[in-house]
N, C-alpha and C positions, 0 to 999 in steps of 0.2 A: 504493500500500500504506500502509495508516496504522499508524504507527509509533512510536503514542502507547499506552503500558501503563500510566500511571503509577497507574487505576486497580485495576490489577490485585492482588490478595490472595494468598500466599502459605500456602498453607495446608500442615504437614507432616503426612501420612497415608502411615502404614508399616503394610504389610500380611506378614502372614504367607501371602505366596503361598505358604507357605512348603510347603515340600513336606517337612518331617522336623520331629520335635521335637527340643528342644533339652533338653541335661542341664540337670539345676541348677546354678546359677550362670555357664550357658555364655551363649553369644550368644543372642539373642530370633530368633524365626523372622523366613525372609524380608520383607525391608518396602522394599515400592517405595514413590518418592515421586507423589501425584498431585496434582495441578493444575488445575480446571475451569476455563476461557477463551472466550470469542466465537470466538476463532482455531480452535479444536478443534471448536467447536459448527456455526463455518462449513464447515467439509472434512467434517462427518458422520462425525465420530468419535466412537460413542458412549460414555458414562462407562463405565471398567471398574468402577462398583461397581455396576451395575446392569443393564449388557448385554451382560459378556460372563464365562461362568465362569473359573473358574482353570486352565488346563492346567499338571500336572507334567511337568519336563523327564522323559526317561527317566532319567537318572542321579540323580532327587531322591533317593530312597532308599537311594544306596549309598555315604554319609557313613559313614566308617570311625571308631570307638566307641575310644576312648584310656582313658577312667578307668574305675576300678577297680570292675566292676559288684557287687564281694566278696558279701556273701548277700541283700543288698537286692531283695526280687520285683521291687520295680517297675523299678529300673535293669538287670535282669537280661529282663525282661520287652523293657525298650525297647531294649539289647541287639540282642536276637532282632528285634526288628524292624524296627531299623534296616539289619542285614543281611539282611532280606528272609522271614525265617524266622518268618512270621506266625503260623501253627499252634502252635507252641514258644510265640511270646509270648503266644497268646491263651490257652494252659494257664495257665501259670507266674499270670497276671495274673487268671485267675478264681478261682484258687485262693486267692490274693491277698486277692482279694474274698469270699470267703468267709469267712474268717478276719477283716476286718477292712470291712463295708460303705460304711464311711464314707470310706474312701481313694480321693480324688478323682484322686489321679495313675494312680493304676490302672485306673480308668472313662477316665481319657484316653487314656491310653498303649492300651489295648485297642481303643478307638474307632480310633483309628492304625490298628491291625494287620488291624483287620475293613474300613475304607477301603484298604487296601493288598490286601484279598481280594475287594474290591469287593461286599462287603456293604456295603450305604450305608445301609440301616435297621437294622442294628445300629450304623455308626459311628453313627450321628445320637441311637441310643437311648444308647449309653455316652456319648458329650460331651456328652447336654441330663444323664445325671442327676452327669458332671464339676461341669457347669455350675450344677446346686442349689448343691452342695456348697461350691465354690470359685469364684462368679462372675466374679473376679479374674482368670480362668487364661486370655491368650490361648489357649495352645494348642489349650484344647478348643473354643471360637470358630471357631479355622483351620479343625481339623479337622472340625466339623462346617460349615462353611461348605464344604469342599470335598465334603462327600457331598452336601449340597443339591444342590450345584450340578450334578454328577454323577447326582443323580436329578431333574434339570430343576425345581427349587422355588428357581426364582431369585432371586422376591424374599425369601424367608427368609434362601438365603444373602448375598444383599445385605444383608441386616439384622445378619448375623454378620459381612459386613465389617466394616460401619459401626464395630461394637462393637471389634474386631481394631484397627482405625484409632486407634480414641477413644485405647485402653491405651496402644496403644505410640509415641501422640502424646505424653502424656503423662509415658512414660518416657524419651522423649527428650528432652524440656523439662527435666525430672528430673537428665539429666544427660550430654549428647550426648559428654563426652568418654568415661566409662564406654563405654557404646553404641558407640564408634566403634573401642574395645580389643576388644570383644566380635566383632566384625564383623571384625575381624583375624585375631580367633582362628578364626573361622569357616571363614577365607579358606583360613588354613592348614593346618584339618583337611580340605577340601575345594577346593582352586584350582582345580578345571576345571566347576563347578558355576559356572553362567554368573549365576543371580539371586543367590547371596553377592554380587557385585561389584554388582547393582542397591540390592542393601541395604547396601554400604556407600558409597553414591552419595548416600543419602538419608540418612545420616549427617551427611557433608562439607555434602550441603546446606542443614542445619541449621545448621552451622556460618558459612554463605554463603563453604563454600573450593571455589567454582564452578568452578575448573579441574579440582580433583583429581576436582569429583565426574564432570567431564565424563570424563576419564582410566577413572574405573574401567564408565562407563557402553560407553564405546568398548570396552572387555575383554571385557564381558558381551557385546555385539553380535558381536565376534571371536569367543566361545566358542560361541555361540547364535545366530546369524544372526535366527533366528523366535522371540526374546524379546520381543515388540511391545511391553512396559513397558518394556524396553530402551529403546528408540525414542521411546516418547510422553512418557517421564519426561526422557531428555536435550534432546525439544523445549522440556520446559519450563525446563531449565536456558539453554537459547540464548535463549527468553525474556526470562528475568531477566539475563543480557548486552546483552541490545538486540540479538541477531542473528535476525532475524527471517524471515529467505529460507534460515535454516538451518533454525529451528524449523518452517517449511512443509514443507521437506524430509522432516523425520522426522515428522511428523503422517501426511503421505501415505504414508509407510512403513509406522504404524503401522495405518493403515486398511488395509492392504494387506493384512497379517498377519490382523489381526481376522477381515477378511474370507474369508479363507482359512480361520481355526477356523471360521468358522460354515456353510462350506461354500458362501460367495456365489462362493468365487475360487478360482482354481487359478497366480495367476501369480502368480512367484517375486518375491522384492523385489528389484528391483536398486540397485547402488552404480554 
């Protein structure tokens, strides 16, 4: 086994697998960390920006709403659909739009609510004209990255990773200890939501506090057994440890899963 990495590049790419938006001023959506390697490339593990879509856990959407929605459409809007009640928000937030065409958070937050009704050509329609508006906005990024994906326009949605990646590379550069409060906060409006703990994995990793990140990667594994970012993200923490008969270990794990979403597999991971 060769045992030599020293060329390898650490790249930080935080993705909003994220399966919910985020309030203002709250944590950024889901952001696994990823890693491309020889070692991943040899076991036929292919890049998650470009071969395999995003699956939401079941429970991404029922991130319980604390702050005060008081008459604001658009928090009142996301609201509603954060607790599932997509029809309510996708009123509240046309109305919204009517009133004022230019409010980019309302073309996103709707684009949400119509991907959570599995209208995927209306999300795509509301987060590209978010995306005029505000090209800055992750979230409309995610969210239309996840209706691509979901109406099989892969490489599109690969190109809204990309962009998802670029942002919130950047805002962790910006400021990882911010980011790593925000990812706390996250935790604790939501702790049994398995990818908060991938994306506060890729926090620590930034930081290189390679235990903790490895700590909270093992959580998310516990919580979600079939998070394969789970799995491929902590091979690449064993990586940059030098444990590399570990990082094997979860590479094949994470093929294992993949292969499962895409229907090549039906056999469970085992520990």
């Amino acid at each position: 086994m060769k045992a030599s990495f020293s060329s390898f590049s650490v790249i930080v790419l935080l993705v909003a697998l994220n399966a919910c938006l985020t309030p203002a001023g709250a944590a950024d959506p889901v952001a696994p960390v990823q890693v491309r390697n020889n070692r991943a490339d040899k076991l036929g593990i292919p890049d998650p920006l470009t071969a395999t879509k995003v699956v939401l856990p079941p429970n991404a959407r029922k991130i319980k709403m604390t702050q005060d929605v008081s008459n604001d459409p658009v928090e009142k809007g996301k609201d509603f659909a954060y607790k599932g009640h997509y029809d309510k928000a996708i009123a509240i937030l046309s109305k919204a739009i009517e009133k004022d065409p230019g409010l980019a958070k309302a073309y996103t937050v709707r684009a949400f609510a119509y991907e959570g009704k599995g209208k995927h050509a209306e999300a795509i329609a509301d987060a590209t004209k978010a995306i005029s508006i505000d090209p800055s906005d992750p979230e409309a990024f995610g969210t239309r990255m996840r209706a691509y994906g979901a109406s099989h326009q892969m490489e599109a949605g690969a190109a809204d990773e990309r962009t998802v990646l670029q942002i919130h590379e950047q805002r962790l550069m910006k400021g990882a200890d911010n980011y790593l409060g925000r990812c706390n906060d996250k935790i604790k409006r939501d702790p049994s939501f398995s990818s908060n703990y991938v994306e506060r994995a890729s926090a620590y990793r930034g930081l290189h506090q390679f235990q903790k990140a490895l700590d909270d990667y093992n959580v998310a594994i516990k919580k979600d057994p079939h998070n394969y970012l789970a799995y491929y993200n902590r091979a690449q923490v064993y990586l940059q440890m030098n444990k590399h008969d570990l990082a094997d270990q979860d590479f094949a794990l994470a093929q294992q899963l993949v292969n499962q979403q895409k229907g090549k597999s039906k056999v469970q991971p085992k520990h």
